[in-house]
Residue frames relative to the residue before (quaternion, step in Angstrom):
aa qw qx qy qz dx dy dz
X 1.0000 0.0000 0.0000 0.0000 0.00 0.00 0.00
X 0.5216 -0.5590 0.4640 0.4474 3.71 -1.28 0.93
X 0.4120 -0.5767 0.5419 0.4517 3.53 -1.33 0.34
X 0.2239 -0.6042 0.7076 0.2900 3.82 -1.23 -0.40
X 0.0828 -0.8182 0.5663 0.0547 3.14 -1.26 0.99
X 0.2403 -0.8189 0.4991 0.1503 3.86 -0.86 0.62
X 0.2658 -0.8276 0.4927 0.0408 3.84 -0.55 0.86
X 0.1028 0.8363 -0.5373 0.0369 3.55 -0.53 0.53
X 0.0934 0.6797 -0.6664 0.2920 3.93 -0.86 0.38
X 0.4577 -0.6178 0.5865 0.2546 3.01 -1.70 0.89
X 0.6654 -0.5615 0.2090 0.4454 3.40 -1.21 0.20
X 0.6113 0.5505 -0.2803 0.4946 3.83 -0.75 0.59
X 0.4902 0.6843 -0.3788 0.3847 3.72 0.69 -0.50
X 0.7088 -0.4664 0.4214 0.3203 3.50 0.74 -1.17
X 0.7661 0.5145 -0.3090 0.2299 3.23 1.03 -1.16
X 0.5861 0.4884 -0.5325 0.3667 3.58 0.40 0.39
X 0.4617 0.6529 -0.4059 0.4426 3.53 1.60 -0.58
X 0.6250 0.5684 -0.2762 0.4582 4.02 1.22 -1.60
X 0.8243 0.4928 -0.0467 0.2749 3.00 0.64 -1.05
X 0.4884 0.5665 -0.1445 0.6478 3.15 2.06 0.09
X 0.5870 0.4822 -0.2384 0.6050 3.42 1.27 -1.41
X 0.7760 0.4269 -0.3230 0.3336 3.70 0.35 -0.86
X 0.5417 0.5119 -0.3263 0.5814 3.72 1.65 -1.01
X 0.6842 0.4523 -0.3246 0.4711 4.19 0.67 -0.67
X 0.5015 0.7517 -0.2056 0.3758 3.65 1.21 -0.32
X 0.5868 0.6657 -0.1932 0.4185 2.89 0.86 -1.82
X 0.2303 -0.6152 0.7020 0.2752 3.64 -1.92 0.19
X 0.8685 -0.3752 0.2607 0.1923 2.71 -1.77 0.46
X 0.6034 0.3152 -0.3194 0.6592 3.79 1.61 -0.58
X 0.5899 0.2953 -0.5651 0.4955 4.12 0.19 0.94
X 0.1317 -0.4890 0.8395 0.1967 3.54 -1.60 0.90
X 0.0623 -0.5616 0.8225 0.0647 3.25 -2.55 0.50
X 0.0029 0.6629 -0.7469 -0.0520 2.96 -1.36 0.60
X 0.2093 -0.7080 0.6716 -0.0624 3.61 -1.42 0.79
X 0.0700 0.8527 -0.4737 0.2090 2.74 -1.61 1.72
X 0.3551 -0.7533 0.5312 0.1558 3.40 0.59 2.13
X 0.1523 -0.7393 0.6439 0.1247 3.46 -0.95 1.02
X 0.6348 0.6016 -0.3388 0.3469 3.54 1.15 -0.15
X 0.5792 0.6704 -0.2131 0.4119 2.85 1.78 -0.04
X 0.4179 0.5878 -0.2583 0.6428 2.86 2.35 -1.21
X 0.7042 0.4208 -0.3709 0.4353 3.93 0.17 -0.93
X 0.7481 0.3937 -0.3203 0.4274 3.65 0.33 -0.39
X 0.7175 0.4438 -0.3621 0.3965 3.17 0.92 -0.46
X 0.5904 0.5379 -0.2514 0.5467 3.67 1.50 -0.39
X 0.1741 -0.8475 0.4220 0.2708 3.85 1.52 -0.23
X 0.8099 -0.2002 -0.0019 0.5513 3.04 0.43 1.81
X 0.8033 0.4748 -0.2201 0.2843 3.60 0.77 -1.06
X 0.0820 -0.9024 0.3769 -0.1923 3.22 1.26 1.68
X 0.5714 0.7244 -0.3856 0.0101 3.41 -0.54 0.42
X 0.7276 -0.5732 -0.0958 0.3647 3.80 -0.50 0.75
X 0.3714 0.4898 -0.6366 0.4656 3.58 1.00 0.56
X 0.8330 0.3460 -0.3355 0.2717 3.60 -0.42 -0.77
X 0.4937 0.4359 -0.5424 0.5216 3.78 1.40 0.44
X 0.5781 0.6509 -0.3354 0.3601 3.83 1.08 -0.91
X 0.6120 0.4673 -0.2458 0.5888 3.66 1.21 -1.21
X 0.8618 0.1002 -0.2999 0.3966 3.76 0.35 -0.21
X 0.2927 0.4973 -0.6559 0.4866 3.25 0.95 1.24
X 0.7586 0.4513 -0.3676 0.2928 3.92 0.31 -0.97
X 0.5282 0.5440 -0.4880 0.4324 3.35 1.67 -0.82
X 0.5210 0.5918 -0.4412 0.4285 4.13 0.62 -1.26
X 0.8462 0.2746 -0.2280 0.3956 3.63 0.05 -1.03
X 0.4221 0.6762 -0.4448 0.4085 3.48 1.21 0.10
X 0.5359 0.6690 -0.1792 0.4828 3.04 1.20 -1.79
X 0.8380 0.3792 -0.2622 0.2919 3.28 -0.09 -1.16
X 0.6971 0.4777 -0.1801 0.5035 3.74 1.73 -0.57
X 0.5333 0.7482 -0.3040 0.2516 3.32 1.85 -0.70
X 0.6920 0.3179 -0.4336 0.4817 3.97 1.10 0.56
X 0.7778 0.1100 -0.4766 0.3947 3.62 0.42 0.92
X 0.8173 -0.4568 0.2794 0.2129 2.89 -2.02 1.53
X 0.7321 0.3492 -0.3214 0.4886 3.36 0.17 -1.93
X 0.7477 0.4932 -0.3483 0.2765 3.66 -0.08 -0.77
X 0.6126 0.5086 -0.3072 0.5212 3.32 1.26 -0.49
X 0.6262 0.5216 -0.2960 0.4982 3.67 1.13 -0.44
X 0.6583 0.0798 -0.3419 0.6658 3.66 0.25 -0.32
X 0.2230 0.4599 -0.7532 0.4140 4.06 -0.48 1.29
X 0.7962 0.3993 -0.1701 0.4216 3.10 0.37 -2.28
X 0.5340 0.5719 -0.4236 0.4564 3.76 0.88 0.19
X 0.5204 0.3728 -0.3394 0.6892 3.79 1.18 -1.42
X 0.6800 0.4332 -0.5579 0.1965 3.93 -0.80 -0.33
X 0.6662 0.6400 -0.1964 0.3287 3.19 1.51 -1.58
X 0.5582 0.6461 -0.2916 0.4311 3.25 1.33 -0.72
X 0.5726 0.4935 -0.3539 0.5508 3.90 1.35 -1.02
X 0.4499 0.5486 -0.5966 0.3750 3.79 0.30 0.10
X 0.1533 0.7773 -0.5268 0.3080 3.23 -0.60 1.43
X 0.5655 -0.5606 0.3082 0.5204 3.69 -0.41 0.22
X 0.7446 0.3832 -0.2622 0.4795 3.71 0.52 -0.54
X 0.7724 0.2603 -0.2683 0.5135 3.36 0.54 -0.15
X 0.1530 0.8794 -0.4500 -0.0277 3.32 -1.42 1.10
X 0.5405 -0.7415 0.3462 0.1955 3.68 -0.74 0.81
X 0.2940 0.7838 -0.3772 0.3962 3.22 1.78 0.44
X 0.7890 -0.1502 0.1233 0.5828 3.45 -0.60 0.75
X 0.3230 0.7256 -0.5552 0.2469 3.88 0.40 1.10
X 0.6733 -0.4413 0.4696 0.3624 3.34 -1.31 0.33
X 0.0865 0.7744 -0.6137 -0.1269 3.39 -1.00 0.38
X 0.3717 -0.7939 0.4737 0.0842 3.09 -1.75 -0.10
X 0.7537 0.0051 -0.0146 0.6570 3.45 0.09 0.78
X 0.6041 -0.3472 0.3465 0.6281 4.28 1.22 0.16
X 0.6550 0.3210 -0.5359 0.4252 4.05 0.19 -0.43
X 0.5859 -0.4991 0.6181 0.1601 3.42 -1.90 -0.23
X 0.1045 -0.7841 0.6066 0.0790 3.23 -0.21 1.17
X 0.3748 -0.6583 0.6023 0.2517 3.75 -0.69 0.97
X 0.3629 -0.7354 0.5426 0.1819 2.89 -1.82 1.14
X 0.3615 -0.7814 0.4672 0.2012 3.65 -0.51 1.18
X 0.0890 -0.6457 0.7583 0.0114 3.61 -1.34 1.14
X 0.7332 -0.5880 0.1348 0.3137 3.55 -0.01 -0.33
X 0.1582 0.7334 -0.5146 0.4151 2.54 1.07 1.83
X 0.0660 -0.8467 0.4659 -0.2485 3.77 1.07 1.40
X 0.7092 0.3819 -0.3076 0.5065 3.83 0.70 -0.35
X 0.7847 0.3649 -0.3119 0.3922 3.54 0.89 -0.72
X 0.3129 0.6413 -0.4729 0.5169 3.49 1.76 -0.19
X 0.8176 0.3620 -0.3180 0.3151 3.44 -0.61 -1.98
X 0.9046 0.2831 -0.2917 0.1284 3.67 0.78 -0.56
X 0.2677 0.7176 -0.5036 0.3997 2.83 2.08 0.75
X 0.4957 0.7518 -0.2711 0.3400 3.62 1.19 -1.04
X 0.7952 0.2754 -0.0007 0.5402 3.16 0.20 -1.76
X 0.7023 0.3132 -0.4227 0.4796 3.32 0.49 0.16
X 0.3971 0.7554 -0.4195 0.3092 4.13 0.77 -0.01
X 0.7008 0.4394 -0.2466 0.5051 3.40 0.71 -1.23
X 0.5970 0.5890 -0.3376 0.4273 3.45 0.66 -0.39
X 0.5535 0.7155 -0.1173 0.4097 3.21 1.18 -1.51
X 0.7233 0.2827 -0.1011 0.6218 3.20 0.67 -1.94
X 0.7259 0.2923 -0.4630 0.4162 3.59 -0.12 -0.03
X 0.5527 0.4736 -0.4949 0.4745 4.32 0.90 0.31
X 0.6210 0.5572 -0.3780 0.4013 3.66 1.36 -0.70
X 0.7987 0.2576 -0.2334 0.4912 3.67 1.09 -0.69
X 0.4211 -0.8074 0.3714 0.1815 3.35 -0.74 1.13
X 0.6390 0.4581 -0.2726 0.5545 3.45 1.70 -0.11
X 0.5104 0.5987 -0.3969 0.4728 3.53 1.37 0.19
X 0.1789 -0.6989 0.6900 0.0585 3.86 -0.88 0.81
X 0.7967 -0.3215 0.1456 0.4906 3.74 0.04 0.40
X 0.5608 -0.4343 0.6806 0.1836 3.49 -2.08 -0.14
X 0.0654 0.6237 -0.7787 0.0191 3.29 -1.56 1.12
X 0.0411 -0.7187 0.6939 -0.0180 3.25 -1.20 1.65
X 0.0602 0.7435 -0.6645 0.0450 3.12 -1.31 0.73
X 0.1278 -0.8726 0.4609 -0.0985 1.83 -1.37 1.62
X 0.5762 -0.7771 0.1848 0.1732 3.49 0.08 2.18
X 0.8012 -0.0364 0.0273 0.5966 4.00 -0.62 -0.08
X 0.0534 -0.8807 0.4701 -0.0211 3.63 0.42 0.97
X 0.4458 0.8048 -0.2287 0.3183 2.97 1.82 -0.93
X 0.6951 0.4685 -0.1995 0.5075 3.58 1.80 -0.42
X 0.2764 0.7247 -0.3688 0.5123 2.91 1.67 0.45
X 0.3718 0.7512 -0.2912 0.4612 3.29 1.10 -0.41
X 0.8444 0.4329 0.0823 0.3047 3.53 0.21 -1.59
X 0.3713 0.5986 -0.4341 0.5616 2.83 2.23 -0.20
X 0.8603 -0.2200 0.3190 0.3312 3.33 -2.26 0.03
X 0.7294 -0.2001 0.3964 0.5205 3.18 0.47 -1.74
X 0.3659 -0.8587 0.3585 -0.0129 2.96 0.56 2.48
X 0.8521 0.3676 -0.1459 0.3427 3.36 0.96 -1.27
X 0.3222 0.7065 -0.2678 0.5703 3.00 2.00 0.53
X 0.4674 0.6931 -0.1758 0.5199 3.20 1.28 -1.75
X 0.8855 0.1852 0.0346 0.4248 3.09 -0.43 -1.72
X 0.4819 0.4601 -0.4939 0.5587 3.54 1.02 0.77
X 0.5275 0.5368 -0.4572 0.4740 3.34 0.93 -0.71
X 0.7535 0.4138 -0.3332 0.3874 3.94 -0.15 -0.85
X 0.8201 0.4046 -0.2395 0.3260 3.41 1.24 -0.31
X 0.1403 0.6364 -0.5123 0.5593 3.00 1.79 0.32
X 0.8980 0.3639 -0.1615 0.1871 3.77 -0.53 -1.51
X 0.6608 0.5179 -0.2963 0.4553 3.13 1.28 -0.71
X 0.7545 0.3549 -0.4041 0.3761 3.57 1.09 -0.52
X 0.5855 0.4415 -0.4683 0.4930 3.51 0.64 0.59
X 0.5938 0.5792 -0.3216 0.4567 3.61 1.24 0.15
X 0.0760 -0.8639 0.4931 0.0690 3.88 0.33 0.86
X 0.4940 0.7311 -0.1915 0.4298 4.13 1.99 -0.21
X 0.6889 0.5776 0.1718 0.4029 2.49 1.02 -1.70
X 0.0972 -0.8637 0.4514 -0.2022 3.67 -0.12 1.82
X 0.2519 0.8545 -0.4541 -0.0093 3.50 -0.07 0.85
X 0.2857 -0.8236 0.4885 -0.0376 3.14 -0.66 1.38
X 0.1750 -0.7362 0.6513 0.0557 4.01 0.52 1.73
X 0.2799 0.6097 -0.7371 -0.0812 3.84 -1.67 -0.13
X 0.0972 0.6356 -0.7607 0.0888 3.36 -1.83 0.34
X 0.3439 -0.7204 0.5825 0.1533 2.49 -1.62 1.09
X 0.1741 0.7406 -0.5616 0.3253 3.05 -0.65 2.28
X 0.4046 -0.6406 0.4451 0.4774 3.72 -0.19 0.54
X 0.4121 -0.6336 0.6096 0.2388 3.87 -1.47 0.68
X 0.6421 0.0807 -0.6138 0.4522 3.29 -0.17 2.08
X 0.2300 0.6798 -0.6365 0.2824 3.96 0.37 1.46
X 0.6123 -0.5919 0.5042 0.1431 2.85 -1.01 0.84
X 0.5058 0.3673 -0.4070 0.6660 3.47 1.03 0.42
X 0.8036 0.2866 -0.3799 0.3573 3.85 0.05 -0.25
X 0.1316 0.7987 -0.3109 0.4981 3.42 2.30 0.42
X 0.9256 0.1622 0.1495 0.3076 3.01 0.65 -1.50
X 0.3623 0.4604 -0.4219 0.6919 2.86 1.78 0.93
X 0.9523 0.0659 0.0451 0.2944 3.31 0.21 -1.73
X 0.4619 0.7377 -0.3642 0.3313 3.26 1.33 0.04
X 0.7951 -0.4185 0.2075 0.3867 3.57 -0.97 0.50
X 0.6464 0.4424 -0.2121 0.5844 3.62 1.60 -0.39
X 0.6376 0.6627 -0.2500 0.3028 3.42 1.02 -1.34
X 0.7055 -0.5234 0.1940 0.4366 3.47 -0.97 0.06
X 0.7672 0.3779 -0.1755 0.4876 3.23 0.76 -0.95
X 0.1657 -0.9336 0.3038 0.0925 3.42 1.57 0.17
X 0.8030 -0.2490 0.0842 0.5349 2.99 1.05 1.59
X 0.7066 0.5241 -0.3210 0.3508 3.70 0.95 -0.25
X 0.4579 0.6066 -0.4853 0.4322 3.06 1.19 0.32
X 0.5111 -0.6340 0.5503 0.1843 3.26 -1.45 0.37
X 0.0438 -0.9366 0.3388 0.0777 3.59 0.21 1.54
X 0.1130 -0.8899 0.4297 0.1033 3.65 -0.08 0.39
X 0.0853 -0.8231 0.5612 0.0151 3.54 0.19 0.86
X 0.0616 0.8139 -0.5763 0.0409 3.90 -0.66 1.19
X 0.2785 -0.7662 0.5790 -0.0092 2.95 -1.07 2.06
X 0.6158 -0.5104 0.3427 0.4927 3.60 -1.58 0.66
X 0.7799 -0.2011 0.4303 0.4076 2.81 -2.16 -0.30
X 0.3834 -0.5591 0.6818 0.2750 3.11 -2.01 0.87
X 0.6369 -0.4130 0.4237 0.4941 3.64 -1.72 0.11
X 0.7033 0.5836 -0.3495 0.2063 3.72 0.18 0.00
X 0.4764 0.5801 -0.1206 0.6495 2.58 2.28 -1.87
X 0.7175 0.4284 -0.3879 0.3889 3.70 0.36 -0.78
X 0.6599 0.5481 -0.2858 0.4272 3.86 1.11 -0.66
X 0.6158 0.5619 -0.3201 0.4501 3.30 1.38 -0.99
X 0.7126 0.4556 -0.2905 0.4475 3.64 1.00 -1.51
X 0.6237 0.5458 -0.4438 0.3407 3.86 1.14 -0.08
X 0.6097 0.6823 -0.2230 0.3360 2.79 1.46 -1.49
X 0.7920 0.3471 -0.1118 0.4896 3.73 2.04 -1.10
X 0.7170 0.2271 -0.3697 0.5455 3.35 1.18 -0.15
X 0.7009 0.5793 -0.3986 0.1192 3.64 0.33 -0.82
X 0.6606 -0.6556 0.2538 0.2633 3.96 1.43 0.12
X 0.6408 -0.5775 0.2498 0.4399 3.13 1.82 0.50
X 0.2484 0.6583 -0.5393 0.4627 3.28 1.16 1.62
X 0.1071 0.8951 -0.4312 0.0377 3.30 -0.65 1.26
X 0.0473 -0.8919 0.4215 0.1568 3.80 -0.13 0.90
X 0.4915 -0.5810 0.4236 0.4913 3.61 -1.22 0.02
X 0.7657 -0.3842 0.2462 0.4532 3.24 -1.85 0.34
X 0.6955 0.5471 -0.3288 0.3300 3.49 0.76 -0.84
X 0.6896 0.4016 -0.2565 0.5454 3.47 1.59 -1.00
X 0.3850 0.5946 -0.5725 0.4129 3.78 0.62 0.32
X 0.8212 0.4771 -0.2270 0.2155 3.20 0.73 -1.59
X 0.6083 0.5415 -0.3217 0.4829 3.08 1.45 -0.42
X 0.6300 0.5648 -0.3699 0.3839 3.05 0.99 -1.36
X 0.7159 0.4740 -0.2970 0.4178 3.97 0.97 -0.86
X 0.6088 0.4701 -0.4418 0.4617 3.31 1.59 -0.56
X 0.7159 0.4604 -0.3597 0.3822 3.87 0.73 -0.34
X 0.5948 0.4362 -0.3934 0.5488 3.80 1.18 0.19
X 0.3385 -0.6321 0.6748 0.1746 3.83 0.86 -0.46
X 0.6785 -0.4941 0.4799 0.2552 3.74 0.74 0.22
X 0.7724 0.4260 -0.3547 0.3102 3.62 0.75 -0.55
X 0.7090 -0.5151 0.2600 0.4055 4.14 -0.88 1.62
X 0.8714 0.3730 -0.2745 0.1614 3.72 0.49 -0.85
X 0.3334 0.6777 -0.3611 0.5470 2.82 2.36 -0.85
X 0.7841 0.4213 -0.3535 0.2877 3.93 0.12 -1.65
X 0.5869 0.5535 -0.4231 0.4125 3.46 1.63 -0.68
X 0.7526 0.4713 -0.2609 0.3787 3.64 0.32 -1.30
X 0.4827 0.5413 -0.4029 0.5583 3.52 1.67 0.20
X 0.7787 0.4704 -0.2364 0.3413 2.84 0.02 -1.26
X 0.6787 0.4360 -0.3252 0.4934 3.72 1.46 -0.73
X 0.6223 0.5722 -0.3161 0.4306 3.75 0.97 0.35
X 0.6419 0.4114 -0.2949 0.5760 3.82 1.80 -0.33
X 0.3351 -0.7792 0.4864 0.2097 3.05 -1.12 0.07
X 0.5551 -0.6549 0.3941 0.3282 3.30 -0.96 1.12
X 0.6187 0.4005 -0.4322 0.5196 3.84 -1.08 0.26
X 0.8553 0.3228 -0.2200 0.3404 3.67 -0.08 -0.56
X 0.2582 -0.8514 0.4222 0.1736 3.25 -0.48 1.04
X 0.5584 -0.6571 0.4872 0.1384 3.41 -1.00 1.37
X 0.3304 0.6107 -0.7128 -0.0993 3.56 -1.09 0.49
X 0.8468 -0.2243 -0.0181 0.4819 3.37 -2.04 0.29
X 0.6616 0.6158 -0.3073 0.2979 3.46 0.39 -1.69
X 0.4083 0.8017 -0.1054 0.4236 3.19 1.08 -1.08
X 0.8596 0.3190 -0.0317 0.3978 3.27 -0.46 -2.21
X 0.6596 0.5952 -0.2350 0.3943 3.04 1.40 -1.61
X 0.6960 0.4815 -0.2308 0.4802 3.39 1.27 -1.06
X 0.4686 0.6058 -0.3315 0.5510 3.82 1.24 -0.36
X 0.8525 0.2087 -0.0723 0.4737 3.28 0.13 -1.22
X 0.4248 0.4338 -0.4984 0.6189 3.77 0.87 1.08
X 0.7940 0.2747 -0.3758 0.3910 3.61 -0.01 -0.80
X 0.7254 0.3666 -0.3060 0.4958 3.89 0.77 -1.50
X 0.3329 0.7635 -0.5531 0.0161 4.01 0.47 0.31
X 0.5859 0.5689 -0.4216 0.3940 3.76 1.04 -0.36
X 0.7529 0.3559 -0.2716 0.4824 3.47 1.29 -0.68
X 0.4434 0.5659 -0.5173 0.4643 3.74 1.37 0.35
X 0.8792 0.1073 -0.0598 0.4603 3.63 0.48 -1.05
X 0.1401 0.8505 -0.4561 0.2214 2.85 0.96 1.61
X 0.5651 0.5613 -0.3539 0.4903 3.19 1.36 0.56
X 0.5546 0.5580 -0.2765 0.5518 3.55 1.48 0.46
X 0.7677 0.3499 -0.3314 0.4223 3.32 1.13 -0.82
X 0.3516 0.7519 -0.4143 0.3732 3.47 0.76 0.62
X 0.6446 0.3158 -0.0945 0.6898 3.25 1.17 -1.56
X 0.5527 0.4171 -0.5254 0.4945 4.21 0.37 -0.28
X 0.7460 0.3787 -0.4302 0.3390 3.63 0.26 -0.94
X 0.6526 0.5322 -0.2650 0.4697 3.89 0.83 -0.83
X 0.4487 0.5267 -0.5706 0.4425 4.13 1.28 0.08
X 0.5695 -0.4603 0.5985 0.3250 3.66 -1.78 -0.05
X 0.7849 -0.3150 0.4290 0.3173 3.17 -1.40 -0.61
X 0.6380 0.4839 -0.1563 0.5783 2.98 0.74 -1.87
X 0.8891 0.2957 -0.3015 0.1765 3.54 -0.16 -0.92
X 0.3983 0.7343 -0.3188 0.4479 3.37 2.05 -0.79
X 0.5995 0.5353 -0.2414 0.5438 4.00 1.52 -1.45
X 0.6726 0.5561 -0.1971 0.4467 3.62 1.15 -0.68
X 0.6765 0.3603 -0.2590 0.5877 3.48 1.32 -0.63
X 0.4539 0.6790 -0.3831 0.4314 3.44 1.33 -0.93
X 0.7001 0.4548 -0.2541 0.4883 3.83 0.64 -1.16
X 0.5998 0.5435 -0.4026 0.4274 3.61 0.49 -0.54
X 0.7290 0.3894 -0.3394 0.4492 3.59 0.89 -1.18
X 0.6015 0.5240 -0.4489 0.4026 3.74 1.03 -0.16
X 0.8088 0.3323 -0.0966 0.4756 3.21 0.47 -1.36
X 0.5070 -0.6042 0.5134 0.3380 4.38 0.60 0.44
X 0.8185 -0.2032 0.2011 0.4984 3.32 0.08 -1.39
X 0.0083 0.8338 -0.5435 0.0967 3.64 -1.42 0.49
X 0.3500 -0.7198 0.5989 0.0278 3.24 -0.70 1.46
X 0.8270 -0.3531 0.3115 0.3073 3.53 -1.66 1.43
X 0.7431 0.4339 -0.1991 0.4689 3.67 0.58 -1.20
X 0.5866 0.4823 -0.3313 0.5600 4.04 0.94 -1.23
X 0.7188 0.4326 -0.3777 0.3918 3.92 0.32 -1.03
X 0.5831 0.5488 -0.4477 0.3979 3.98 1.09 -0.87
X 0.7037 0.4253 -0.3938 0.4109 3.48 0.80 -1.07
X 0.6272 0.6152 -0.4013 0.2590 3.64 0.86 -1.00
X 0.6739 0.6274 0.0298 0.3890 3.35 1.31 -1.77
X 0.0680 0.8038 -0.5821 -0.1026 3.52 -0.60 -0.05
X 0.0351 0.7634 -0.4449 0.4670 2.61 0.90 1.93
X 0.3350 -0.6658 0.5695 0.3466 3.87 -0.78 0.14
X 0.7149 -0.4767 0.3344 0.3871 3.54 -0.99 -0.35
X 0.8118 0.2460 -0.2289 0.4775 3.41 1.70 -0.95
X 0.4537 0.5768 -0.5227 0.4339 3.11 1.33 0.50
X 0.5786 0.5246 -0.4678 0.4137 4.03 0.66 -0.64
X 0.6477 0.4982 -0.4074 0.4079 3.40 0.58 -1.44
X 0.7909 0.3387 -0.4324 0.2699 3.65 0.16 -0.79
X 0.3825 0.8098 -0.2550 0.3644 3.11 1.76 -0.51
X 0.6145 0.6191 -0.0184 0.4887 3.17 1.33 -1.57
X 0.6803 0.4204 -0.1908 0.5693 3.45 1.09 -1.73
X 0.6701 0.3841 -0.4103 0.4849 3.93 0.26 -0.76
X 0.6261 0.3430 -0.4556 0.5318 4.06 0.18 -0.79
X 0.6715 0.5378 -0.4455 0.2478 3.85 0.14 -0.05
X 0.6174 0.5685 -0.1500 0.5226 2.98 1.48 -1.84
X 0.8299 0.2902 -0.2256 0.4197 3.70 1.19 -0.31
X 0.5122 -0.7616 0.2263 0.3262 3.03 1.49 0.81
X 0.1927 0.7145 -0.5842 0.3333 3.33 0.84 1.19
X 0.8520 0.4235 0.0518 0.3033 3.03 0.61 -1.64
X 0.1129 0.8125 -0.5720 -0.0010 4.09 -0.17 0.17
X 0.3242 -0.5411 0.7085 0.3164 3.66 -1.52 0.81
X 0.0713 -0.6850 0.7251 -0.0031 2.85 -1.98 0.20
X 0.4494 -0.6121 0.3941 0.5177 3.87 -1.13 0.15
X 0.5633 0.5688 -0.4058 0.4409 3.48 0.96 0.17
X 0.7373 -0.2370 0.3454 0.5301 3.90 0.82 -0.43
X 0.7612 -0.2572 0.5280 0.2749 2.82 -2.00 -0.76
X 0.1221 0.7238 -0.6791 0.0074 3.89 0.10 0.41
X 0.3331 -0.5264 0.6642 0.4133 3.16 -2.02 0.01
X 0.8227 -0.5004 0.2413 0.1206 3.19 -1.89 1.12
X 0.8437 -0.0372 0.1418 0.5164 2.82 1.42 -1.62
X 0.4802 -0.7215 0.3509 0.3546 3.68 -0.01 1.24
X 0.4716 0.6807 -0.3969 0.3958 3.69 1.20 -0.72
X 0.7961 0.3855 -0.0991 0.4559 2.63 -0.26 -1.45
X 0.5645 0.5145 -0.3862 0.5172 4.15 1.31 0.02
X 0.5237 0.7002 -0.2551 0.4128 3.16 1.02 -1.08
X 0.7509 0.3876 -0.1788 0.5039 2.87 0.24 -1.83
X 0.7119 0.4588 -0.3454 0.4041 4.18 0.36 -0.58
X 0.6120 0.4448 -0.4104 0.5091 3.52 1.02 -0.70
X 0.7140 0.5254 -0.3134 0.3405 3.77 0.80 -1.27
X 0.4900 0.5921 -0.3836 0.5120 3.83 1.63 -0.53
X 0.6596 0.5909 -0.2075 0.4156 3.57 0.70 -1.47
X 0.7442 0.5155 -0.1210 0.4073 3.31 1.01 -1.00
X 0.7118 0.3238 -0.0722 0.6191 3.54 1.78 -0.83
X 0.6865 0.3908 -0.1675 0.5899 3.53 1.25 -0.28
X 0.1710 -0.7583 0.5385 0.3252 3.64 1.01 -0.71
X 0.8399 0.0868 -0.2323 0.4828 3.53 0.37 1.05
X 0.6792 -0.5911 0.3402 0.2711 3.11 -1.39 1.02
X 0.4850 -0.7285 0.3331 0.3507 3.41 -0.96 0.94
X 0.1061 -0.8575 0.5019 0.0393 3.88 -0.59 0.64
């Protein structure tokens, strides 16, 4: 059986970069098809749920069959068969000439025309050895109806599927409670997946990868150190630094510190995207983390005037977007950056950005 493999990392590490390199990698008898579910969530504003990750898993695999004829024709044979009372092909969306059926709540015969396709296409082509899908910030998966259902659904298929490669990542720490629930001793895949948690750069790896991609930026020993203590090592922080100094001039601490106060909106300019797209409620929710380090369920009830299930969900969305992390210590925020940058706004503005 293919192996299936889960990824995890906070945000910035790399792993959609890994994860591209591996689908670009491949030969010529592996199709891959790839699929940013966080994209599906934004583009659906929030209102995610599993026909419409299912419809653009089929549109990916449509794609992947859409230059030969016979094979596309008996598709359009497996489609015809979903003609059923609930599902219909009337005035439906299509895709490449086939008909995508429009879905009312005929959800069982959808998911298993799905999950059973890739397989299909790789018995239809005789020079094809299997299918790597991946599938990208899964972690919004979460937000469907009934996630762990969801993700039973994918395992039901893969073990009778020997072709057939899924690859889940998100950037989530690897004891969330979303990876609980794919893979954890209860979860669907109950541990058989093949986890891979990927952490930043060490201080060495982080000197070498300046030293080769960044164009002849050079600091003293003293500004390395800071400069590594303010990336933490992780690839995107060192890019969006590194595009803000200039090469020829050597950096020491004094320096960095002063670099990375003024250009901070464009160092962690990969935060203010998701800061701008938080609510009210929850921005007040991360806001508390930078005051208080850490906090357990009980410290937030007193902090909050919140109920209990409104924090939890509160709690779940700063998680699912990697703001947030449990720990045996509490609640931590996720990522010192992105602290930094709120205490350092607070500090020069006299209040937190909002």
């Amino acid at each position: 059986m293919s192996s299936q493999l889960l990824i995890t990392g906070q945000r910035g590490v790399g792993k959609t970069f890994l994860l591209k390199k591996i689908l670009n990698d491949q030969k010529e008898d592996m199709l891959t098809v790839y699929i940013d579910v966080a994209e599906i969530y934004a583009q659906c504003r929030g209102n995610i749920n599993e026909c419409i990750v299912l419809k653009e898993l089929l549109y990916k695999l449509i794609n992947l069959i859409s230059g030969d004829d016979i094979i596309m024709e008996n598709v359009l044979k497996l489609f015809s068969q979903l003609k059923i009372k609930n599902i219909s092909f009337y005035d439906a969306k299509s895709v490449l000439k086939i008909p995508i059926p429009k879905i009312k709540d005929n959800y069982q015969k959808l998911s298993k025309f799905v999950m059973e396709l890739p397989q299909y296409i790789v018995d239809s082509y005789p020079d094809v050895k299997g299918i790597i899908i991946v599938i990208d910030e899964f972690q919004q998966l979460k937000h469907v109806k009934n996630p762990d259902a969801f993700f039973w659904l994918f395992r039901s298929y893969v073990q009778k599927q020997f072709n057939v490669c899924y690859i889940f990542a998100g950037s989530v720490s690897k004891t969330a409670d979303v990876i609980q629930m794919i893979n954890g001793p209860m979860g669907a895949f109950g541990g058989r997946m093949i986890q891979i948690d990927i952490g930043p750069f060490s201080k060495e790896e982080t000197l070498n990868y300046i030293n080769d991609k960044s164009g002849g930026i050079k600091f003293s020993d003293d500004g390395f150190d800071r400069f590594f203590k303010c990336t933490k090592g992780i690839p995107a922080y060192i890019n969006s630094f590194c595009n803000v100094l200039n090469p020829g001039i050597v950096y020491d601490s004094e320096m960095v510190k002063k670099t990375f106060i003024m250009q901070m909106d464009q160092i962690v300019i990969m935060w203010l995207y998701v800061w701008g797209n938080l609510n009210e409620a929850e921005k007040n929710l991360a806001i508390a983390f930078v005051e208080n380090d850490c906090l357990f369920l009980k410290d937030l009830q007193d902090l909050m005037s919140f109920s209990k299930t409104t924090l939890i969900k509160y709690l779940d969305s700063l998680s699912m977007k990697g703001i947030i992390k449990y720990t045996d210590e509490g609640y931590v925020l996720n990522d010192d950056m992105l602290k930094t940058w709120l205490i350092t706004k607070k500090e020069t503005e006299g209040h937190y950005p909002y």
